[in-house]
C-alpha positions as CSV (number, residue, x, y, z in Angstrom):
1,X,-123.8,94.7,20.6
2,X,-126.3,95.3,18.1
3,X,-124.8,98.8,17.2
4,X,-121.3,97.5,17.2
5,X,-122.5,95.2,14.3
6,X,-123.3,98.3,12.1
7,X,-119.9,99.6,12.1
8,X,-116.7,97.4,10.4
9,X,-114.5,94.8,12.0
10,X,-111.6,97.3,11.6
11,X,-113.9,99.7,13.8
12,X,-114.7,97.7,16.0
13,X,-110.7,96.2,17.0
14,X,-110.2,99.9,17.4
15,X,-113.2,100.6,19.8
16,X,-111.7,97.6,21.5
17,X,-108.2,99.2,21.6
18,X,-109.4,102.2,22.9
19,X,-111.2,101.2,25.6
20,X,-108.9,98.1,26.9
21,X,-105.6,99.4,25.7
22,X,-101.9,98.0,26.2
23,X,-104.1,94.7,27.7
24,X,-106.3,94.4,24.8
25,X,-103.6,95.5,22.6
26,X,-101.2,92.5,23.5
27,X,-103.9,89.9,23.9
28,X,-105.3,90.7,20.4
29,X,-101.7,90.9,18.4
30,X,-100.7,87.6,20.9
31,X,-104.0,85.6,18.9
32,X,-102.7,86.5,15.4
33,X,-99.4,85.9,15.8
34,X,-100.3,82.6,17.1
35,X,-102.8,82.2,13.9
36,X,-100.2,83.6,11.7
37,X,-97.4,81.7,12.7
38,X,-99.4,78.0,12.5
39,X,-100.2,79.1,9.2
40,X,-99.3,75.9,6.9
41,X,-98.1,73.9,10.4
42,X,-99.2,70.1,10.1
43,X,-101.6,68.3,12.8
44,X,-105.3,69.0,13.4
45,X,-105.9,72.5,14.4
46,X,-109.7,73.3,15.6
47,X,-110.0,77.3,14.7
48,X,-107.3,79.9,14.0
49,X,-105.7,80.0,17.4
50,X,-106.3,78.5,20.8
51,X,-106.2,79.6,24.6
52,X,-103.2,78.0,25.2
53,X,-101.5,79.4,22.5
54,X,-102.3,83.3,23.8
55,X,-101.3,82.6,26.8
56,X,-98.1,81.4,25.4
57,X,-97.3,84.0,23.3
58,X,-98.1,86.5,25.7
59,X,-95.4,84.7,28.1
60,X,-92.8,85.5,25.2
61,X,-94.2,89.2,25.8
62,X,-93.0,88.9,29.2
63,X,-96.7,89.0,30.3
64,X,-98.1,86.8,33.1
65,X,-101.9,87.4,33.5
66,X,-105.1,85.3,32.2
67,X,-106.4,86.7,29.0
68,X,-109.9,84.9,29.6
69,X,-112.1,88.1,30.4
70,X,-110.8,89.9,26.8
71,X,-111.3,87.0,24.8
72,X,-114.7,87.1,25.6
73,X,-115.3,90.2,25.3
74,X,-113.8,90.1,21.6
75,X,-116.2,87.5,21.1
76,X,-119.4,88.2,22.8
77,X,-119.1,92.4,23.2
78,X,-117.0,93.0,19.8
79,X,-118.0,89.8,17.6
80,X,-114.0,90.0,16.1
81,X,-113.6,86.7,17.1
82,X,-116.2,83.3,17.3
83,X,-115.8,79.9,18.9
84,X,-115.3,77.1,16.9
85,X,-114.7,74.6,19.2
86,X,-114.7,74.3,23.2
87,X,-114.0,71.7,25.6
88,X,-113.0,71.1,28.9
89,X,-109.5,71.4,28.1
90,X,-109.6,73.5,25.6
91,X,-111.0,76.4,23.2
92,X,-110.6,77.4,20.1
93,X,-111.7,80.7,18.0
94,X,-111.2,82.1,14.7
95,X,-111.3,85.8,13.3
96,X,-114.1,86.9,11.9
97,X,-112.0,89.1,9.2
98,X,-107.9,88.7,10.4
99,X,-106.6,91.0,7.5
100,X,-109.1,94.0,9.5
101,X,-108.2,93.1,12.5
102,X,-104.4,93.4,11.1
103,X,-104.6,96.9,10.0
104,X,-106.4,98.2,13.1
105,X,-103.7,96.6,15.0
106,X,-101.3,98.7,12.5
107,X,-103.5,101.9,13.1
108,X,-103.2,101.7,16.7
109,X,-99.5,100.8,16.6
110,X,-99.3,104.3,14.6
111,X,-100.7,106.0,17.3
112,X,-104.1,106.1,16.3
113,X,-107.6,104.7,18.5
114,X,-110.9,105.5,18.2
115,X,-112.9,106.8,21.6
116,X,-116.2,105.7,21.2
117,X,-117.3,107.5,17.9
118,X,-114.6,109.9,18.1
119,X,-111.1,109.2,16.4
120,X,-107.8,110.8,18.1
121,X,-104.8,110.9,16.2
122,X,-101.4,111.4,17.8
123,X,-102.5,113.4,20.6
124,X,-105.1,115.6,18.6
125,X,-109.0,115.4,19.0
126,X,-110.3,114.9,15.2
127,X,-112.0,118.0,15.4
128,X,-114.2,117.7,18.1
129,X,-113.6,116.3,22.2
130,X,-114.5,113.4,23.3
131,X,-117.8,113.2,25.4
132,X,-117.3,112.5,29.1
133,X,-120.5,110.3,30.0
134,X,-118.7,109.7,33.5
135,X,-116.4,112.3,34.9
136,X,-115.6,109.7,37.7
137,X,-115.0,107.0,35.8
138,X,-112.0,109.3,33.6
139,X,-110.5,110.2,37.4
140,X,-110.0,106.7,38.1
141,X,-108.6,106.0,34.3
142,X,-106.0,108.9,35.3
143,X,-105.4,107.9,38.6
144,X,-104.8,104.1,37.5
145,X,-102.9,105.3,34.7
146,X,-100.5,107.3,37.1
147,X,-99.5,104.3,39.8
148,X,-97.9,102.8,37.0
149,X,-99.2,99.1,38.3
150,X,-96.6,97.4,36.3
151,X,-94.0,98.3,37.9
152,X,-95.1,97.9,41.4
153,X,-96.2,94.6,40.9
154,X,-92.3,94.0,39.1
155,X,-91.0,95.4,42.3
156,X,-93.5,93.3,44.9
157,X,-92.9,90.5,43.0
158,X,-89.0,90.4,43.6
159,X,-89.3,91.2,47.3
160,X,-91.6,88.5,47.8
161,X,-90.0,86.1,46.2
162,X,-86.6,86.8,48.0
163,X,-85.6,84.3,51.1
164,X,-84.1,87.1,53.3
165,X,-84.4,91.0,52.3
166,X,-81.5,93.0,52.5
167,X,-81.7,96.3,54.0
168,X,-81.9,98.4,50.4
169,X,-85.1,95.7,50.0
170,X,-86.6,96.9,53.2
171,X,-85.7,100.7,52.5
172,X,-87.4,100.4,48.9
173,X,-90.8,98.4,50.9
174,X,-90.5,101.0,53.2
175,X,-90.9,103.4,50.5
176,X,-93.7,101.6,48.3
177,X,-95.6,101.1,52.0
178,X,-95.9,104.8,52.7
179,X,-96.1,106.9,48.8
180,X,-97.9,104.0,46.7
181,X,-100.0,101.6,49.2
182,X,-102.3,103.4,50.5
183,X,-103.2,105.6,46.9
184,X,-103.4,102.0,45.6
185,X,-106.1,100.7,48.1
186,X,-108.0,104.5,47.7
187,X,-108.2,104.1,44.0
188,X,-109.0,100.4,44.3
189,X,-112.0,101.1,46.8
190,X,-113.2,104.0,43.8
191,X,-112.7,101.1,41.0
192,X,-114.7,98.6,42.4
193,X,-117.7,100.8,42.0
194,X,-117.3,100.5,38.3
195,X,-116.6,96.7,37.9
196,X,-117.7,96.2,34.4
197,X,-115.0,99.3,33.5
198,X,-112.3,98.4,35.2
199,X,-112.2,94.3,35.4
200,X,-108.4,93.9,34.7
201,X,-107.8,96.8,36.7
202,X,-109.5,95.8,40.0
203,X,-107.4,92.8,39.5
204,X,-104.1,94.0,39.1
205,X,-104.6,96.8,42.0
206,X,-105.5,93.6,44.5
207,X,-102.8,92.0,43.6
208,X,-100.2,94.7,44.4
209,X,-102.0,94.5,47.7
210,X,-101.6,90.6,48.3
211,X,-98.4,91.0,47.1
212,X,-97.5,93.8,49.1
213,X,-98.9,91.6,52.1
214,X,-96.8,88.7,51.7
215,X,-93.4,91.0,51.6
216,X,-95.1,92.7,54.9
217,X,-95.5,89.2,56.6
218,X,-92.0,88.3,55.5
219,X,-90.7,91.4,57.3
220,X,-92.6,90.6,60.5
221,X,-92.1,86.8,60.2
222,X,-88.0,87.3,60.4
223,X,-88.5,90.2,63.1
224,X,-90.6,87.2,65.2
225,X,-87.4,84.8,64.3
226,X,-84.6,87.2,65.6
227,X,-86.7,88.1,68.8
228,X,-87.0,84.4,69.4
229,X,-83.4,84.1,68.8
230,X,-82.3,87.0,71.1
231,X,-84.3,85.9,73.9
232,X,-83.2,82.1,73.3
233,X,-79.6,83.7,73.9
234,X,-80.5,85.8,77.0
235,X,-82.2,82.7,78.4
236,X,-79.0,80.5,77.6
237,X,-76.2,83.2,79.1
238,X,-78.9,83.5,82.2
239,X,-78.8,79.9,82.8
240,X,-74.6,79.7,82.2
241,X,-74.3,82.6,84.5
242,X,-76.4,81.4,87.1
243,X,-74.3,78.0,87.2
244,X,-70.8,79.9,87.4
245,X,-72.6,81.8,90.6
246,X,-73.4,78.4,92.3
């Protein structure tokens, strides 16, 4: 923390952005819209932006997860943000400097984020490559990278929340069950020895397994149903049978 401080807010947003990315990158721009837009609004306000509101405007993002963890760590890892008040129902922070935060958010938009000490623009190293402390660590970054989580929780979560699944549902879990599963629950086992790196990541690869587990027991819960049914039908043409005999 204490070498963070020597460098510039602006620097530090971008060392932020470079190591949480898209996440970090929509929870950050979600807490200034939300300070921009109450900008002038009427009725007490305790800091620049609130919880609530994040989580709000990251809904209008079409985002659904719990930006607690990156708050934080803006606050207590980055010191871009600082509590100014906090309750049981509620916390509030403010930016240490918005208008740097706005123009790293503007750099990064552009294409450019900082690795550590090292800046990459567009795709090119600025004129020297980035150190790899962890060679492991970068293999998981790939391999998360390369799932592409999003859309296999997008495509969980509509089988799951379906009543019955038609066969072109069962064909596509059939598909996600034998090519994405099980690389999901090898790169989770390799991400969990590296909590502190990949926090929102060890979260988002469990839940493509619960959710993946709730479409399986679905499956199995209507195959239960239509056994139970076909033998309730043998058992009733046995007995109507049996009575036409006698």
């Amino acid at each position: 923390m204490a070498g963070r401080l020597s460098i510039g807010v602006r620097e530090r947003v971008l060392e932020f952005l470079a190591r949480h990315g898209e996440k970090g990158y929509a929870v950050l721009r979600a807490a200034v819209e939300a300070t921009l837009s109450s900008s002038g609004s009427r009725g007490v306000r305790l800091g620049d932006f609130s919880y609530k509101e994040v989580v709000a405007k990251l809904r209008t993002y079409g985002l659904d997860y719990n930006p607690a963890n990156l708050l934080a760590q803006l606050e207590k890892s980055y010191a871009i943000i600082e509590t100014t008040y906090k309750s049981s129902g509620q916390h509030w922070w403010r930016f240490i400097d918005i208008d740097a935060v706005i123009e790293a958010l503007e750099e990064y938009e552009r294409g450019r984020v900082v690795n550590e000490s090292v800046m990459v623009e567009e795709g090119e190293w600025g004129g020297q490559e980035p150190t790899i402390d962890d060679p492991q660590v970068e293999v998981i970054r790939a391999q998360i990278a390369a799932l592409d989580l999003d859309n296999l929780v997008r495509m969980l979560r509509m089988l799951s929340s379906k009543p019955r699944l038609t066969p072109q549902d069962r064909k596509l879990f059939a598909r996600i069950a034998f090519n994405e599963l099980e690389l999901v629950a090898t790169v989770l086992e390799k991400a969990r020895s590296y909590p502190d790196v990949f926090e929102e990541e060890i979260k988002m690869l469990e839940n493509v397994l619960r959710l993946a587990s709730l479409v399986a027991r679905k499956l199995m819960a209507g195959r239960s149903v239509g056994v139970r049914e076909a033998t309730s039908r043998t058992s009733v043409r046995s007995i109507v049978n049996h009575g036409a005999m006698t």
